[in-house]
C-alpha angles and dihedrals in degrees: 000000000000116000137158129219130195131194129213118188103351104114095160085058098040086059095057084043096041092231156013095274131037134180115221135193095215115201093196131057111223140060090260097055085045089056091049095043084055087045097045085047113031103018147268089282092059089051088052107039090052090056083094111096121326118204108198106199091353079278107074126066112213123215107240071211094044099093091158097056107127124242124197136197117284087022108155115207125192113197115212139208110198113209126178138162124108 
């Protein structure tokens, strides 16, 4: 299965991928499978720091609890780091 993700504001992240945004070829089918494909490839510190906010289509909020979430070819999922402060 084909998906997309895109950081925003990971840049730790963004240096082990080699961008804000990377095309992957999943194996499995769900959140969880896509978390342990990140930590098998780019580290168990990859797989920690992206269980902030998860934006599916830019429509459907994912659970960083939600392991069994679904994922399905052509998914697109933004990871976000929410910052606030002033």
């Amino acid at each position: 299965m084909k998906i997309k993700l895109k950081f925003f504001g990971f840049p730790e992240v963004e240096k082990k991928v080699g961008g804000k945004e990377i095309n992957l070829d999943l194996d499995g089918s769900t959140y969880g499978d896509l978390l342990n494909y990140l930590q098998k490839t780019y580290g168990e510190s990859t797989k920690k720091t992206l269980g902030q906010q998860i934006l599916r289509n830019g429509k459907e909020w994912i659970r960083r609890d939600d392991l069994a979430h679904s994922l399905q070819d052509g998914d697109q999922l933004s990871f976000l780091r929410m910052v606030s402060g002033g």
